[in-house]
Phi, psi and omega in degrees: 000140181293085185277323183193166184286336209272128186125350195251153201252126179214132150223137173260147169214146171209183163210176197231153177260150173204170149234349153239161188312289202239115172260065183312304161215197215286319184266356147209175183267144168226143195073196190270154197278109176283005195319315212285303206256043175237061179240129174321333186283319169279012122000288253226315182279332188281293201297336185257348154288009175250315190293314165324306191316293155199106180333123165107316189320154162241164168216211185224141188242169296095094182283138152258160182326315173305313191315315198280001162246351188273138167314338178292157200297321170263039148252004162243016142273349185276322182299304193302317190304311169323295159325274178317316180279348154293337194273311181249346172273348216046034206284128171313155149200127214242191156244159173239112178263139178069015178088357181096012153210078214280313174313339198265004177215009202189114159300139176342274152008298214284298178320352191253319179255019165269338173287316191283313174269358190256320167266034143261018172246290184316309190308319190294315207260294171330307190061181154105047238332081261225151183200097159340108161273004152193188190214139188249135196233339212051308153212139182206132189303171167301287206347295203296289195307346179278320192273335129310339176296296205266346174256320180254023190047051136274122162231047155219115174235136173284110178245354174239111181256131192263128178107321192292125184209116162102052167195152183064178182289001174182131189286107186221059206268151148123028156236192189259153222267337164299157168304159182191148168277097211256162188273119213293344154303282192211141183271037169241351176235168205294163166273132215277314195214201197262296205306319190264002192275151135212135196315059152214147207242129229244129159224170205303161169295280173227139155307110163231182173335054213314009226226271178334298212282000180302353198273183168251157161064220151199172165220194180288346172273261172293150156239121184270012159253026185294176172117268153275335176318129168326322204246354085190140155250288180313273185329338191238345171236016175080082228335304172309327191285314216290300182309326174302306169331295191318302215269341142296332146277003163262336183293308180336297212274308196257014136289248172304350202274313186285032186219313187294307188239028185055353183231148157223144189204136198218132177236156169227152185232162167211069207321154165294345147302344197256000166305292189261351151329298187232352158067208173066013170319340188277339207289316184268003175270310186319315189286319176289331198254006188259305180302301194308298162336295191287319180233094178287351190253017161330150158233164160244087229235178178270152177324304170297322206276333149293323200284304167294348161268290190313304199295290178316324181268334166219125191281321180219202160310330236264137185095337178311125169205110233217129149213150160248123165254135190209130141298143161315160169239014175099329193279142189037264193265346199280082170298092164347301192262025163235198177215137164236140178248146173234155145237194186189066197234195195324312185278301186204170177240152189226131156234142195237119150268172190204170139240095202279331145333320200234354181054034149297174179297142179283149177191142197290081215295329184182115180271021212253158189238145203264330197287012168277134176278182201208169200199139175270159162296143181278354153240212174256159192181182174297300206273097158243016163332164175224110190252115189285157157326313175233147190243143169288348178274311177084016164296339187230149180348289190310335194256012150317117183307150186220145155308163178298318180274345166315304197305149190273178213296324185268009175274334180286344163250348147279354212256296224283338214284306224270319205236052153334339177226053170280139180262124192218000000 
């Protein structure tokens, strides 16, 4: 068991079972129906290719509403499979509501009882009385994330995905990529006070590039979600290229990242579609046994069981103070010459670039600040980004990267307040 963080090299990993691409809500679908390539054998083939990887490890499995009813034989051999690998692998086994999109397609009401009967299916199907110590979500609002906490007793959800914007069914760039207690205003920003907290501790999807994720969206150049995800590394530059990728983005975290910020954590998802999608299962053994290699006192733990050794150790925000540093590593959008620093706590997030290749200037990537109030869409829709003085995407007039001294005097002094010896 994971009892606390500081020193440690930690990876989370999970996947998610479906039966259509996107399960927008219960009765209907967006994309193609995945039924086929849902089978306890890639089941069965992701877990001995993790396990190959790293012996002993748990992860988190993740059901969609469908998964977790249909009746055909293999999806109630994938449910017994599941069920054994909690009883001997000690393996997590949750729900996914909407698909990793559930606001962008289901009110709040709905999403809160699609949580409630999707982990009382679960609870049903493990047995023993048996309870999810988190929920993989993709994106999920405060309400929803206060009605886990206050209803459902969970308090760990992947409830953000960092970075995202212009790619996939939905946007949500602008929190922070560490745990954080996010604010009953909108769940990209951190909580502000006692008044605004709620008790779940909302983390990141996947980890990616810092180099990268400044682009929006992707093209045939770039993906601004590269960085350990599969689809792409592997899928898109091939396993030797891909894998190199994984662990140079792992290095970011379990290098410099664990000196920096006393911990390193690096997550990953690897949907059961993606078996037969991007194949290359030895790819993901490569990458598990290249960590291990490398940082042999690494662990490997389940979603919850990081999320609640995090929890334990901070009753609130208060003290979050999260850097990053990163070189490009040459691959896509992940540019050689330049370096991004990021920080990243309680009040705001900041980032600075450069082309340290050319000894340019640092200039300022991205600002936003949490002590401002912030507001979710009030239905449903795309866009639930939380947008800053500067967005790192760089959509709007306002997101021209800048010097430090262009900003105006209280923003230079929220930033110096926090950070009196930044180098800008």
């Amino acid at each position: 068991m994971l009892t606390d963080l500081a020193g440690k090299r930690v990876l989370t990993f999970n996947s998610v079972v479906r039966v259509n691409q996107i399960e927008v809500t219960r009765e209907r679908v967006e994309g193609k129906d995945e039924a086929e390539i849902h089978t306890p054998e890639a089941v069965r083939a992701l877990r001995d290719a993790f396990r190959a990887g790293w012996p002993g490890a748990t992860m988190t499995w993740a059901l969609s509403w469908r998964a977790l009813h249909d009746e055909r034989p293999q999806y109630r051999a994938i449910r017994d499979l599941l069920r054994t690998y909690h009883e001997q692998e000690g393996d997590d086994v949750t729900f996914i509501p909407g698909g990793y999109f559930a606001p962008m397609y289901n009110e709040r009401d709905q999403i809160n009882r699609d949580l409630h009967e999707g982990l009382a299916r679960v609870q049903e199907i493990v047995g023993g009385g048996y309870r999810p110590t988190s929920v993989v979500a993709g994106f999920l609002p405060a309400d929803c994330l206060a009605y886990l906490a206050d209803v459902e007793d969970v308090h760990v959800c992947q409830g953000s995905v960092w970075s995202q914007y212009a790619i996939d069914n939905g946007d949500g760039d602008g929190s922070i990529s560490y745990p954080y207690y996010p604010s009953r205003e909108h769940f990209c920003k951190a909580a502000q006070s006692s008044h605004d907290f709620i008790d779940c501790v909302n983390l990141d999807g996947w980890t990616v590039d810092f180099v990268a994720a400044r682009y929006a969206g992707a093209t045939r150049t770039y993906n601004s979600r590269m960085g350990v995800g599969p689809i792409e590394t592997i899928g898109r530059y091939g396993p030797e290229v891909g894998v190199r990728q994984m662990l140079d983005t792992t290095a970011v975290h379990f290098g410099d990242g664990l000196t920096r910020n006393g911990f390193g954590w690096v997550t990953n998802c690897w949907e059961i579609s993606l078996v037969d999608g991007v194949g290359h299962l030895e790819a993901l053994t490569a990458w598990l046994k290249g960590i291990r290699q490398r940082w042999p006192d690494a662990v490997c733990c389940n979603l919850g069981e990081f999320g609640e050794a995090w929890r334990r150790e901070h009753q609130n925000n208060d003290g979050l103070n999260y850097a990053f540093y990163q070189r490009g590593t040459g691959l896509g959008g992940s540019e050689a010459h330049l370096e991004v620093r990021w920080y990243m706590n309680q009040h705001f997030r900041l980032a600075l670039i450069r082309d340290w290749q050319a000894d340019g200037e640092w200039q300022v990537l991205d600002l936003t600040r949490y002590t401002l109030p912030a507001s979710e869409p009030q239905g449903m829709g795309r866009n639930w980004s939380l947008m800053g003085d500067i967005n790192q995407k760089g959509t709007r007039p306002q997101d021209r990267p800048r010097p430090f001294g262009e900003l105006g005097q209280e923003l230079q002094r929220t930033v110096l307040t926090t950070y009196p010896d930044l180098e800008v």
